[in-house]
C-alpha positions in Angstrom: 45.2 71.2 224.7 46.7 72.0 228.3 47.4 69.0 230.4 44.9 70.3 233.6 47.1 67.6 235.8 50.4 69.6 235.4 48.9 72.6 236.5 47.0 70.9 239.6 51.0 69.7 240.1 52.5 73.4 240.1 49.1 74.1 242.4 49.8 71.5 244.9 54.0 72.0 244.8 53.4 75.0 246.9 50.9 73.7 248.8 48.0 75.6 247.5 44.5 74.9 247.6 42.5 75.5 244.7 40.2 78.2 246.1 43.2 80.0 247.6 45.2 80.2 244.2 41.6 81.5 242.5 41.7 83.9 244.9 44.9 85.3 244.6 44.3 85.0 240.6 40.5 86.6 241.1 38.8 84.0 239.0 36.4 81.2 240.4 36.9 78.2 242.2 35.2 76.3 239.7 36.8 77.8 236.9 40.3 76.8 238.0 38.9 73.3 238.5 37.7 73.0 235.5 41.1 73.7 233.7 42.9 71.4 236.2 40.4 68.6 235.0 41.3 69.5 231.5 37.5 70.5 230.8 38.1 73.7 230.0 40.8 75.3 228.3 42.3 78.8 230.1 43.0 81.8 228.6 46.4 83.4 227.9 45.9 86.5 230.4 45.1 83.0 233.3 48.4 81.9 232.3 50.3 85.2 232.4 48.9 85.7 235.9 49.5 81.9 236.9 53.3 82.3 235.8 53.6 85.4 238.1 51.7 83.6 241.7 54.2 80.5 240.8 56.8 82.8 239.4 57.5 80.6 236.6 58.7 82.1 233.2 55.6 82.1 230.7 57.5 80.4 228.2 58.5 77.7 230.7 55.0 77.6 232.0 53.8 76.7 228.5 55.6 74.0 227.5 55.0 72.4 230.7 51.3 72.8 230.6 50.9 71.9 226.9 50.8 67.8 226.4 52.4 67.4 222.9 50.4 65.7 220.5 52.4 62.0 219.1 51.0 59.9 217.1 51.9 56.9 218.2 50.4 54.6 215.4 52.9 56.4 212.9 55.9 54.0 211.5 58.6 56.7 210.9 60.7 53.8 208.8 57.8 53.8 206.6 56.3 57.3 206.5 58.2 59.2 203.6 55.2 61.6 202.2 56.6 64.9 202.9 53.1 66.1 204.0 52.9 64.1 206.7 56.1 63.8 208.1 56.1 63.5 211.9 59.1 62.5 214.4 58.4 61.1 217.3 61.1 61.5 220.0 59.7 59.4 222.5 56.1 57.7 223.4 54.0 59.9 224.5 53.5 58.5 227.9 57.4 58.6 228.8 57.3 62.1 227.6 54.2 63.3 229.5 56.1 62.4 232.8 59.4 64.0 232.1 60.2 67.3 234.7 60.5 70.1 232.7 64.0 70.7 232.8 64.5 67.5 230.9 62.1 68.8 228.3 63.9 71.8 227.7 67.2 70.2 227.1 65.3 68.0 224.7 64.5 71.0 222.9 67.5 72.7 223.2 69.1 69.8 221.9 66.6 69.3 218.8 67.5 73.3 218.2 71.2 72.6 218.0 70.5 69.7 215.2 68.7 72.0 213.2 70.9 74.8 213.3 73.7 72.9 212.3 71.5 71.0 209.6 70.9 75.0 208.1 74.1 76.3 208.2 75.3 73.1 206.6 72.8 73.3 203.8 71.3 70.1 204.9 67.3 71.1 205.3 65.4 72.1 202.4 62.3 74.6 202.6 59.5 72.6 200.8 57.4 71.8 203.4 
């Protein structure tokens, strides 16, 4: 599910109002409110055409906009069944507020473990 606050943030950051940027993306008011209040979820030709007003890569737009799912009742000391493995990297709340540039490197960095973990031989492909 998106996080409607994030994309009221990129809104407000360039000092948009809401029936200004609906406008300029040719959808209702109301509509835009209702994904900034996380009531309704938006379509994928709304956030092509919300990456171009803000000028924001898609890809980058996404992973801001999208709140990742932790479970934060999950002991990962514990937890071994491989069907339910889950790593949390950080509680969710910390992670929520974290600019998107951090994120990224996050990610980039999780990428560089697991390429080295498959070159190395180190990951197996049962799950």
């Amino acid at each position: 599910m998106i996080n409607g606050d994030k994309l009221r943030e990129i809104r407000e950051s360039r000092n948009m109002t809401q029936k200004e940027t609906a406008q300029k993306l040719n959808i209702a008011a109301t509509t835009l409110s209702n994904y900034e209040r996380g009531t309704r979820e938006p379509r994928y030709d709304f956030l092509f055409s919300f990456s171009k007003l803000f000028d924001l890569g898609i890809e980058e737009l996404i992973t801001y906009l999208y709140t990742p799912i932790v479970k934060e009742d999950i002991d990962i000391y514990t937890s071994t069944d491989s069907t339910t493995k889950e790593f949390i990297i950080l509680d969710a709340k910390k992670l929520k507020i974290l600019p998107i540039s951090e994120l990224l490197k996050i990610r980039e960095y999780a990428e560089m473990i697991y390429e080295k973990n498959l070159k190395n031989g180190n990951l197996n492909n049962k799950s």
